[in-house]
C-alpha positions in Angstrom: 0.0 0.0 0.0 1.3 3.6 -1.0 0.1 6.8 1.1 1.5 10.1 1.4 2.7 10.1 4.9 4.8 13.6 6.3 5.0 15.0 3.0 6.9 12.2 1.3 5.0 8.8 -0.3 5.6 5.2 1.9 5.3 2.2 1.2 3.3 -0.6 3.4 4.8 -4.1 2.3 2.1 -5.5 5.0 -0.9 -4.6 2.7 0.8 -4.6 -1.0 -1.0 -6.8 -3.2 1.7 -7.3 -5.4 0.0 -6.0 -8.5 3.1 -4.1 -9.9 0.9 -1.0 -10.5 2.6 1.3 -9.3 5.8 0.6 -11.1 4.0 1.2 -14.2 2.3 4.2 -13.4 5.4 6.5 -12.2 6.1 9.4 -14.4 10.1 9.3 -13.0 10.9 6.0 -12.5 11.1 6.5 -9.0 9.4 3.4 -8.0 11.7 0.3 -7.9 11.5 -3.0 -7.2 13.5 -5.5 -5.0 12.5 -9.2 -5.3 12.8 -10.9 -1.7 13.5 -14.7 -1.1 10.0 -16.0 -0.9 9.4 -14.1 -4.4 7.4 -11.6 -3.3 8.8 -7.9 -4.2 9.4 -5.1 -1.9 9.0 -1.5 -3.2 11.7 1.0 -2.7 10.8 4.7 -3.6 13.6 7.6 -4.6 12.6 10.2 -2.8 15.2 12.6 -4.4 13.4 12.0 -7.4 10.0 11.9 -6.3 7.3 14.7 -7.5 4.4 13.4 -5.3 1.9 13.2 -8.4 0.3 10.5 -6.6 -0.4 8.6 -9.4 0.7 5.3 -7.9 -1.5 6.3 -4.5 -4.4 7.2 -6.8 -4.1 3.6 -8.7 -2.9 1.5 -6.2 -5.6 -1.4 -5.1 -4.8 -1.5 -1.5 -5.8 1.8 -0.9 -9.3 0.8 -2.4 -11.3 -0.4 0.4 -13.9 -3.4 -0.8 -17.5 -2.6 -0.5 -18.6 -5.8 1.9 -21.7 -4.8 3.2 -24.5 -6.8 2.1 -22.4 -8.5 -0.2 -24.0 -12.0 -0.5 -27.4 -10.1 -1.6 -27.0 -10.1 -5.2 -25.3 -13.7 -5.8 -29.0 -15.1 -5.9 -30.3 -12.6 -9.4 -26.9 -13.5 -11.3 -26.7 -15.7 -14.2 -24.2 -18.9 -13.9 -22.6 -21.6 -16.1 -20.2 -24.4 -16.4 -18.3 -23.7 -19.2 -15.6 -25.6 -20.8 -13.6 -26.2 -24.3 -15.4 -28.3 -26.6 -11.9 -29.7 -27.7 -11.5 -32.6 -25.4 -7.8 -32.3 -25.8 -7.9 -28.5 -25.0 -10.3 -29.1 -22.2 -8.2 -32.1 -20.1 -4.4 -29.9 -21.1 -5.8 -26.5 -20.1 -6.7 -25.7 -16.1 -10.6 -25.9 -15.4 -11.4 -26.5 -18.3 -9.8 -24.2 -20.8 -12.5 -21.6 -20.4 -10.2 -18.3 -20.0 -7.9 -19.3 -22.5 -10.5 -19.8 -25.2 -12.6 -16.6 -24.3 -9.4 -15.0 -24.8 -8.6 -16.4 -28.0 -12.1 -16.1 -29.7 -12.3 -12.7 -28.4 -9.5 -12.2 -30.6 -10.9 -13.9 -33.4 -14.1 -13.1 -33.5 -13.5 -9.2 -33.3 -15.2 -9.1 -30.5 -12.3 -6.9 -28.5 -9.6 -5.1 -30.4 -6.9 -6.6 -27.8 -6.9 -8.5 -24.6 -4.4 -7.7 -21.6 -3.4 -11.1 -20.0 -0.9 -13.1 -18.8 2.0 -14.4 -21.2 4.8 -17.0 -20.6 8.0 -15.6 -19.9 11.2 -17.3 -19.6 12.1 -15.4 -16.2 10.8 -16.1 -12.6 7.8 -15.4 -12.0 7.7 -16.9 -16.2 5.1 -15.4 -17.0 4.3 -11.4 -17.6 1.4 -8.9 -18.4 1.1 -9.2 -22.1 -1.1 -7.4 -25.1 -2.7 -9.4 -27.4 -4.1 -8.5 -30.7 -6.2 -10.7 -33.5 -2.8 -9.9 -35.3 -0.6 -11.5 -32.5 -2.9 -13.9 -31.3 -2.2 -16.5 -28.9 -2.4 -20.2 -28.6 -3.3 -21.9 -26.5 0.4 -22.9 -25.5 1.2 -19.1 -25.0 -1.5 -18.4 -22.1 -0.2 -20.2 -19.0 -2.6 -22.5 -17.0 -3.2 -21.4 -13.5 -0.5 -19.9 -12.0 0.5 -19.9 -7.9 2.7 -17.9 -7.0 2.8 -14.0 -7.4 3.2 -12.3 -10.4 3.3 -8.5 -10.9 0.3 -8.7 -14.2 0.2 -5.0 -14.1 4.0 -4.0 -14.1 4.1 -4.1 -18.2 0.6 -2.5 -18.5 2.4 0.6 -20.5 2.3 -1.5 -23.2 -1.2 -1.6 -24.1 -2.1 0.8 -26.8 -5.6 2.9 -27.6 -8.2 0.5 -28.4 -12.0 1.2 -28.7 -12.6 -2.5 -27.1 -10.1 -4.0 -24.6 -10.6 -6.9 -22.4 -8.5 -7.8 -18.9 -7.8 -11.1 -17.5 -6.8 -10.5 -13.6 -7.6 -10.8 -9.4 -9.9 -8.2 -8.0 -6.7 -6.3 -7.0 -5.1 -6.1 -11.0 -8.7 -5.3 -11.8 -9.1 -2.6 -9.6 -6.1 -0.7 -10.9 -6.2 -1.5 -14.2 -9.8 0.1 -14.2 -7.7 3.3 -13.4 -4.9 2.8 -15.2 -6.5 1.8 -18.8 -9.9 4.5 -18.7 -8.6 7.0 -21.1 -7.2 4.0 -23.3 -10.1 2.4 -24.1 -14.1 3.4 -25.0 -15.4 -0.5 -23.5 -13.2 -2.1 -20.9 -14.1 -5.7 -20.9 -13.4 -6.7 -17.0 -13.0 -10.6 -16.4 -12.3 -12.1 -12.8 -10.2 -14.9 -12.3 -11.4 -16.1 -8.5 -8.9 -15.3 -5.9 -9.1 -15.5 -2.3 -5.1 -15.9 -1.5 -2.2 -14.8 -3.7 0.6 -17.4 -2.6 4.4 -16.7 -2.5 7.3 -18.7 -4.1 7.8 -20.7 -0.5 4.9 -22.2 -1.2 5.9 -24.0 -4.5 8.9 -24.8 -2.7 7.1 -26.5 -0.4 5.3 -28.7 -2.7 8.7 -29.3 -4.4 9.8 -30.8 -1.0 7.4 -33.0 -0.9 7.7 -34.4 -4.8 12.0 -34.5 -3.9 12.3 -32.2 -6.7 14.7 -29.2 -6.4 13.9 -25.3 -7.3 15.6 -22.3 -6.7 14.4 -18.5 -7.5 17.6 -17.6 -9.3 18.0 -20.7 -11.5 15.3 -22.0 -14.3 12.6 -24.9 -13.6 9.7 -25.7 -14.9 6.1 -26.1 -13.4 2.3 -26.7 -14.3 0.2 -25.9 -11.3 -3.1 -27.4 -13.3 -3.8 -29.0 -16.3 -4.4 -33.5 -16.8 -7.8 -33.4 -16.0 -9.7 -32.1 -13.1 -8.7 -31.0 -10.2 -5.3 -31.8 -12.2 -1.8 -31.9 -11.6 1.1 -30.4 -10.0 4.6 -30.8 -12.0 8.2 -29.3 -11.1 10.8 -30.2 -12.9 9.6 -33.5 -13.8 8.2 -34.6 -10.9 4.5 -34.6 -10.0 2.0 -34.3 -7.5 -1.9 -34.2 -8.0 -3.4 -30.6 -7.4 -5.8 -31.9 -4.5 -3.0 -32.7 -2.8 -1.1 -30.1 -3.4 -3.4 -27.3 -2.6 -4.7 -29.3 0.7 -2.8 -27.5 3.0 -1.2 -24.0 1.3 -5.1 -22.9 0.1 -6.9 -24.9 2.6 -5.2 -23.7 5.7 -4.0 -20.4 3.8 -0.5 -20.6 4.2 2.0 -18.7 2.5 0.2 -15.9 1.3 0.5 -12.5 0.1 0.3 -10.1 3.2 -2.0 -7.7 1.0 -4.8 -10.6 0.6 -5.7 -10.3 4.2 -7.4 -6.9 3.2 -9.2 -8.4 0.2 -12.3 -8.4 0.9 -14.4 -9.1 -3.1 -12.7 -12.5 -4.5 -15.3 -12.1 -7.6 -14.8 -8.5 -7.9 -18.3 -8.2 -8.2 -18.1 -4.6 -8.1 -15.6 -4.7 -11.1 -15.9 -7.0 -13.4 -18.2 -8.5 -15.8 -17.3 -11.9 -15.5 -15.5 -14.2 -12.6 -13.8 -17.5 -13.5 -13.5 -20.0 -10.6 -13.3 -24.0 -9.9 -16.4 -26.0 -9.2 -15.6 -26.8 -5.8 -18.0 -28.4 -3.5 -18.7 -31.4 -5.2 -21.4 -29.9 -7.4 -19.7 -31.8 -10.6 -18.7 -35.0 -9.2 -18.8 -37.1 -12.1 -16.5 -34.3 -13.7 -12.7 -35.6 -14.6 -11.5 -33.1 -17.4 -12.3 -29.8 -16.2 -15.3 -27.3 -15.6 -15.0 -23.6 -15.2 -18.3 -22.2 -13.1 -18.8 -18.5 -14.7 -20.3 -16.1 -12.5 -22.2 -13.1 -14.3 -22.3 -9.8 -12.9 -23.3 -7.4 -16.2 -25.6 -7.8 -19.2 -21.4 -6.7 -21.4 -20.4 -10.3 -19.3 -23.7 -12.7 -20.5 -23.2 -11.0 -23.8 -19.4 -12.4 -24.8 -19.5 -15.4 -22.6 -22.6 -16.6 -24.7 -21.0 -15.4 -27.9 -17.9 -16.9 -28.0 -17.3 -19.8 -30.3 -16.0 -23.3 -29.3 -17.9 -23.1 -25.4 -19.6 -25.8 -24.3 -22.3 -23.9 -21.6 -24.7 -25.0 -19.3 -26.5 -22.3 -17.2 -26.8 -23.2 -13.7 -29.6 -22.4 -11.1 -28.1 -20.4 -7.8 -29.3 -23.2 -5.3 -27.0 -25.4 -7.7 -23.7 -24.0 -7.5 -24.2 -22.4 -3.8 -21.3 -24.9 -2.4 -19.0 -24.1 -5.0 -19.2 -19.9 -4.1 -17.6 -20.4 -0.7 -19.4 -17.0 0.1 -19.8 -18.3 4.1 -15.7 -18.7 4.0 -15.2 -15.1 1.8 -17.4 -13.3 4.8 -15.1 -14.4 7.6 -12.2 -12.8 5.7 -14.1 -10.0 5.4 -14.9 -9.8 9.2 -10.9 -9.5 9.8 -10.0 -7.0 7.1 -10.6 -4.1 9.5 -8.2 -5.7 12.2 -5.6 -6.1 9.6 -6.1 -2.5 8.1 -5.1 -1.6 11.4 -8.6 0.0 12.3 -11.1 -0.9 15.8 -12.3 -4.2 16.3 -14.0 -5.6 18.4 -12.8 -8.0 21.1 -14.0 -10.8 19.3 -12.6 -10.1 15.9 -9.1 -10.0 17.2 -9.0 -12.7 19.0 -10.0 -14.3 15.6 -7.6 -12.6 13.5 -4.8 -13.5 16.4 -6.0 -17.2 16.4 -5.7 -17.0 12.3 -1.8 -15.4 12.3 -0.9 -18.3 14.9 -2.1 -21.0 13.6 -0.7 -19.9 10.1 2.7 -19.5 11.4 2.7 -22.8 13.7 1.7 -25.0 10.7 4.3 -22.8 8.7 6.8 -23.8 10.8 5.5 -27.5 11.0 5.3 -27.7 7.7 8.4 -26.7 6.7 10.3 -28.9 9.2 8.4 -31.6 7.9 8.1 -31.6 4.2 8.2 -35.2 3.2 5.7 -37.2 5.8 3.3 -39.7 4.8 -0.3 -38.5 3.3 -1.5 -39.1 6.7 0.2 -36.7 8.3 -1.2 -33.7 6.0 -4.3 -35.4 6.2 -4.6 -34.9 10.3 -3.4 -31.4 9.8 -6.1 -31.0 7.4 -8.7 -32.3 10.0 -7.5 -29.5 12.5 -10.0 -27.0 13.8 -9.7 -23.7 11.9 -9.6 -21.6 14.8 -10.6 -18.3 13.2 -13.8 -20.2 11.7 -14.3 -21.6 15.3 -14.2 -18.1 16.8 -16.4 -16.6 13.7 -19.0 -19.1 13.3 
C-alpha cells in the first residue's frame, strides 16, 4: 500500500497486493523493485526523485477499500454456467477446463475486442508477464499459462497496451481494480474478467510442494512447473516430478498458508463490483462425475452474458443459484471480510481479534511444522487437514 505520509509517499509491504501498478504508473521511474526470497517484491521509492503526483496512490488497489456490506445479496439474481472447451484435448491440457484461454482467444478472433491484456509465458521467474494481445498477434493456446501460484506483478508491463475502442483484462480483484484506473482514457469499452482469488501465494509455497515431490527449485536458477492442467482438479509438475493438485493445494489454500500479506485486506474475491465476468473451480462437489475440467462462470453485467454466450467453441450450461451455492464459498469469503478491519489496522471488536490473532498463529505454527516436515506420509497432512480452523471456530 502507498500513502503520502509527512510529506513524502511510503510504502506498506504488509498490505501490497503485489499487482506491480505502481511501477507502471510512475512518471520518474522513482518506484523500484527488489525481489525478496520467498518471491514476493518489496517496493523501494527515490525520494530525491520523487514529484508526489500520486499517481501510484491514486491507482494502487490497496488503498481501495472493498464494499462488503450486504455483499451476498445479489449472488442469488446472477446468471451462472459451467463452461468448458469443446476440444476434449484443450479441455483435459488447459486448467478448469480451458474456459479463459478460449474466451481469450475467440475474443480475438471473432473481433469481438480489439486486444486482450493477460498473462504471457516468460522465460524469467515469475515466467510469465502482463502481455497485449491483438487478432494480429494472437495467442495459442500454449502461450497463455494454465493457473499460476505464486505472485506475479500482471500490471507492471501494463504501458504496453495501446488505444483500443474495445479491450478486455484477465486479472484478481486487486489487478482489476487498478487497471480500471490505469487503462480509462485508453479504451471506450473495458471488458473486465475475474479470475477467483481468495489468496495470492508466494514462491515458498511451491517450494514446499517441491519438498514433498523431492524435486529441487531455486528463484535464481530455471525450472519448470504446471500448477493445473491433466484433468480435473489436475496436476502439479516441477521439474519432472508430479503431484496431483488436491493434494497439493490441501494444506497451502486450505489452511492459507504462505500468502500474500495484501490478501488479508481483500475483501471481493469475484470482484463483483468490477468486473463483468468471474472464472473459478467448481468446488463443493457440485460436478462430481467431472474428470477433465469445468469452469463455473459467474455473471455480474448484461457486457459479461453477452461475450460469454458469444464466444465460439464453449460448451455452456447455465446453472440455477441453489445449484452452485457450495461451489461460491461465500460463508468462507465473509469471515475474511470480518478480519479486514483488524488487519487494516482499524477498531475491532474484542472478538474479531481474537479471531484474527487465532488465524496469524495457527498460520505460522503449521508454517513452521510444515516446513520442518516436508516429506511425511499423506496421513500426516491429512490430520493437519482435520485440525479445527480456529478463526472459523471463533467466527461461526
Amino acid at each position: 500500500m502507498l500513502s503520502l505520509t509527512n510529506g513524502k509517499i511510503a510504502f506498506d509491504f504488509s498490505k501490497c497486493q503485489q499487482c506491480g501498478t505502481c511501477l507502471a504508473v510512475c512518471p520518474t521511474h522513482s518506484i523500484h523493485a527488489l525481489q525478496l526470497k520467498n518471491g514476493l517484491t518489496d517496493i523501494k521509492i527515490n525520494q530525491d526523485t520523487c514529484i508526489q503526483c500520486k499517481k501510484c496512490i491514486k491507482s494502487c488497489p490497496s488503498t481501495m477499500k472493498d464494499n462488503t456490506e450486504q455483499y451476498n445479496e445479489s449472488f442469488p439474481a446472477k446468471k451462472y454456467y459451467f463452461s468448458n472447451n469443446a476440444d476434449k484435448q484443450i479441455r483435459y491440457s488447459s486448467s478448469s477446463g480451458g474456459t479463459c484461454k478460449t474466451l481469450i482467444i475467440q475474443a480475438l478472433k471473432q473481433g469481438l475486442v480489439d486486444g486482450v491484456y493477460t498473462l504471457g509465458k516468460s522465460n524469467e521467474y515469475p515466467y510469465v508477464k502482463g502481455t497485449f494481445y491483438t487478432a494480429e498477434h494472437c495467442p495459442s493456446f500454449q502461450d497463455i499459462p494454465n493457473s499460476v501460484y505464486h505472485s506475479v506483478m500482471l500490471n507492471k508491463n501494463v504501458n504496453c497496451v495501446p488505444k483500443c475502442k474495445r479491450l478486455m483484462v484477465v486479472g484478481t480483484n486487486c489487478q482489476l481494480k487498478a487497471l480500471e484506473i490505469v487503462l480509462k482514457h485508453k479504451c471506450e469499452n473495458l471488458i473486465k474478467v475475474c479470475i477467483f482469488c481468495k489468496q495470492q501465494k508466494c514462491f515458498d509455497s511451491t517450494r514446499f510442494l517441491a519438498k514433498i515431490m523431492g524435486a529441487e527449485i531455486l528463484l535464481d536458477k530455471p525450472f519448470a512447473f504446471q500448477y493445473r492442467g491433466n484433468g480435473w482438479p489436475g496436476t502439479v509438475r516441477l521439474n519432472g516430478k508430479e503431484l496431483p493438485y488436491a493434494r497439493a493445494s490441501i494444506l497451502p489454500f486450505g489452511k492459507r498458508l504462505w500468502t500474500v500479506p495484501g490478501c488479508n485486506i481483500c475483501g471481493d474475491s469475484f470482484s463483483q463490483y468490477h468486473a463483468d465476468l468471474s472464472l473459478m473451480d467448481p468446488w463443493g462437489e457440485i460436478n462430481p462425475s467431472d474428470t477433465q475440467g469445468t469452469t463455473l462462470v459467474t455473471v455480474h453485467t448484461q457486457a459479461g452474458n453477452d461475450i460469454i454466450k458469444t464466444v465460439k467453441n464453449l460448451n455452456l450450461l447455465e446453472k440455477s443459484y441453489k445449484e452452485v451455492i457450495p461451489a461460491l464459498g461465500l460463508n468462507d469469503i465473509n469471515r475474511k471480510q470480518k478480519l479486514i478491519p483488524y488487519f487494516l489496522g482499524e477498531n475491532c471488536s474484542r472478538k474479531i481479534k481474537t479471531a484474527a490473532h487465532m488465524e496469524i498463529l495457527q498460520r505460522k505454527a503449521f508454517t513452521i511444522l510444515l516446513t520442518a516436515l516436508p516429506k511425511m506420509p499423506i496421513l500426516f497432512y491429512r490430520i493437519i487437514h482435520k485440525f479445527p480452523d480456529l478463526r472459523n471456530l471463533i467466527l461461526r
